[in-house]
N, C-alpha and C positions, 0 to 999 in steps of 0.2 A: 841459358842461365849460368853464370859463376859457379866454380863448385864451394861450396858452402863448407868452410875447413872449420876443424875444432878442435881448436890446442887441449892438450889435457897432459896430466903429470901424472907418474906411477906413485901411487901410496904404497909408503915400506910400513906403515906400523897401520894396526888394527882393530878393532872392540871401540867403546861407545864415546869412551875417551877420546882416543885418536880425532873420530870421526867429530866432535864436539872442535878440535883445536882446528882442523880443515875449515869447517864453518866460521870459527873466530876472524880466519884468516880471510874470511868471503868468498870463499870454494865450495863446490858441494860432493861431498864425496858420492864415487859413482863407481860399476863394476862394467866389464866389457866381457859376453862369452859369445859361443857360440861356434859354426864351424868345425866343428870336432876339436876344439884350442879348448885352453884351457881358461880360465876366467884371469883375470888381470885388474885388479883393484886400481880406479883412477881417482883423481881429481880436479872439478872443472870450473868453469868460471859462468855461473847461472844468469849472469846476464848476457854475456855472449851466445850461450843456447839459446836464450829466448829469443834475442836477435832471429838467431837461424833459423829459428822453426817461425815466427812471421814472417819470414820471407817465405821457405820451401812447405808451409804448411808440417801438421800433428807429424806426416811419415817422411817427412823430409829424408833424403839421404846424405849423410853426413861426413865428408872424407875427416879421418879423428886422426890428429897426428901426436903421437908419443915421442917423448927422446929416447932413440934408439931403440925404435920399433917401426917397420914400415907402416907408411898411410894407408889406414885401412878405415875401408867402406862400414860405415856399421846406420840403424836407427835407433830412436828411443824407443824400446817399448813399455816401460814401465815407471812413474816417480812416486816419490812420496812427498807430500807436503805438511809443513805444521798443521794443525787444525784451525788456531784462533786464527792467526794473521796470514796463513797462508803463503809463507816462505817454505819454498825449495828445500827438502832434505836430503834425499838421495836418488839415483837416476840411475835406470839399470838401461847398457847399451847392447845391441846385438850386431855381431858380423854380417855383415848382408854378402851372398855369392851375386854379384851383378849381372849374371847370366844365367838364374833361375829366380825362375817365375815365384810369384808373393800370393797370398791371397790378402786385404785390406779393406777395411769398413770406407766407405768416403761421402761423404754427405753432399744431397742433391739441393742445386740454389735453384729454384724455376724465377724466369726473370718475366718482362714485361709487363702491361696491361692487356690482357685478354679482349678483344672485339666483344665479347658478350658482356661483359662487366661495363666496358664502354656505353657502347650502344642502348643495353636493354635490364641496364643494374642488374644482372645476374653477379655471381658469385663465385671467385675460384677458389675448390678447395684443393689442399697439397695432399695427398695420402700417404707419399713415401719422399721420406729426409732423407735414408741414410742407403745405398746398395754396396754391396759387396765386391767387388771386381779380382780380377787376376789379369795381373800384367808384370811385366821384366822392374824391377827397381825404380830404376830413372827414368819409366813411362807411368810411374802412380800421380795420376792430378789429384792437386790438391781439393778440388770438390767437379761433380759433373753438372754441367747447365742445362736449361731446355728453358727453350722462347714458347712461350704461350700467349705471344700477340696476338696473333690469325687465332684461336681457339672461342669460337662464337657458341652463343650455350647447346648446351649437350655433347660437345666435343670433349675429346682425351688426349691426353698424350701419355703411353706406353713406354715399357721398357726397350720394347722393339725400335718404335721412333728415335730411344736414345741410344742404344748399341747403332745405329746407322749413321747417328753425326757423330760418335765418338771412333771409326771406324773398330780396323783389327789390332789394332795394340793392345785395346784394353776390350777383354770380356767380361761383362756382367754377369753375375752368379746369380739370376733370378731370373722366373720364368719369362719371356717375353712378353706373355698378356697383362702384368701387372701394372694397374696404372698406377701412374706418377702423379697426375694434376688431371680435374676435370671442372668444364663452368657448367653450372647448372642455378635454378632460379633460387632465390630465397626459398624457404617453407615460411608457409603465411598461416599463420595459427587464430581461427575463426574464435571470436569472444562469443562465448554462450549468452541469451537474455537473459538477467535478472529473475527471478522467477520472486513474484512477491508472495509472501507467506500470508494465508489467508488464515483469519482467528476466526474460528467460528463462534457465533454467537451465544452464550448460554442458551440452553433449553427452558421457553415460560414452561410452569409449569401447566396442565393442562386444564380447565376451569369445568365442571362436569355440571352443566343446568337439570335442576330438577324438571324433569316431564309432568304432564297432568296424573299419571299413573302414579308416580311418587307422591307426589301431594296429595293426592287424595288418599294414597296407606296411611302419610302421616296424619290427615285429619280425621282420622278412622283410630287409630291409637291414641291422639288427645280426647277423644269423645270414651274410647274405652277408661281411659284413666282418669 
């Protein structure tokens, strides 16, 4: 790859003002530290960054050239943007030593169709987007892949699977066993039966027939009265 240059200009004046006339001007005022230097107030041209970083990705490394300062290695680590509209405020840059090691978030793409999804509609779930890594500058990828064609249900692929196609440049900062992607079947969620609500029927009430014993008390007290 090309190395990815980035003109910038030294800003002599300072405070919110300043920083307001830079923007007028379609620049975005930015700082550069790091290195045991001292900081150095720039300003840049926010379309040209954005260029850059779609090409080399978020940790792109950037040779920044100043007038009258050497080409120096720096990345972005930090910006601000408006809140509504989302324009570009300011860009904070860092010296990178190109000969010591980074540590960097990088997000993981898993690609393919899974043989189990194929064949037997199972399901691949992804459990980890983003790993950690350490490697030299100009060895950080912009994201790590893993093919999960061949992965028929109940398979995995690992951390371990991917530190072995990504060799020894780059080491991941997480444990080996951690999976990355696995197929496994749907969950089939059984519908309970209806259960119909039985009304019970009022209670008749209960109808008590005189006996011969009754009848005859009562005809035994009309005769007395």
């Amino acid at each position: 790859m090309e190395p990815l240059v980035l003109e910038a200009e030294i800003r002599t004046e300072k405070g919110k003002g300043a920083a307001r006339r830079v923007r007028r001007e379609g620049k975005v005022p930015a700082v550069l530290y790091g290195a045991n230097k001292g900081s150095l107030p720039l300003s840049i041209s926010p379309r040209e960054l954005g260029n850059l970083l779609r090409q080399g990705g978020s940790h792109a490394i950037l040779q920044l050239r100043v007038p009258g300062e050497e080409t120096t290695p720096a990345m972005v680590v930090d910006f601000q943007r408006e809140p509504v509209q989302g324009a570009l405020l300011h860009v904070d840059l860092q010296r990178i030593a190109l000969d010591r090691k980074m540590h960097v978030s990088v997000p993981v793409v898993v690609t393919g169709e899974p043989r189990g999804v194929k064949e037997e509609n199972a399901v691949l779930e992804v459990v980890t987007r983003e790993l950690e890594v350490e490697c030299l500058p100009l060895d950080i990828p912009t994201h790590l892949t893993v093919d999960a064609t061949e992965l028929g249900v109940g398979d995995q692929l690992r951390v371990a699977d991917l530190q072995q196609r990504v060799g020894e440049k780059i080491h991941i900062l997480r444990d080996s066993h951690t999976v990355i992607c696995h197929v496994v079947m749907p969950k089939v969620v059984e519908e309970k039966p209806e259960v119909e609500a039985v009304v019970a029927a009022p209670a008749e009430p209960e109808v008590i027939k005189k006996g011969k014993v009754a009848e005859e008390v009562e005809e035994e007290t009309t005769k007395s009265s």
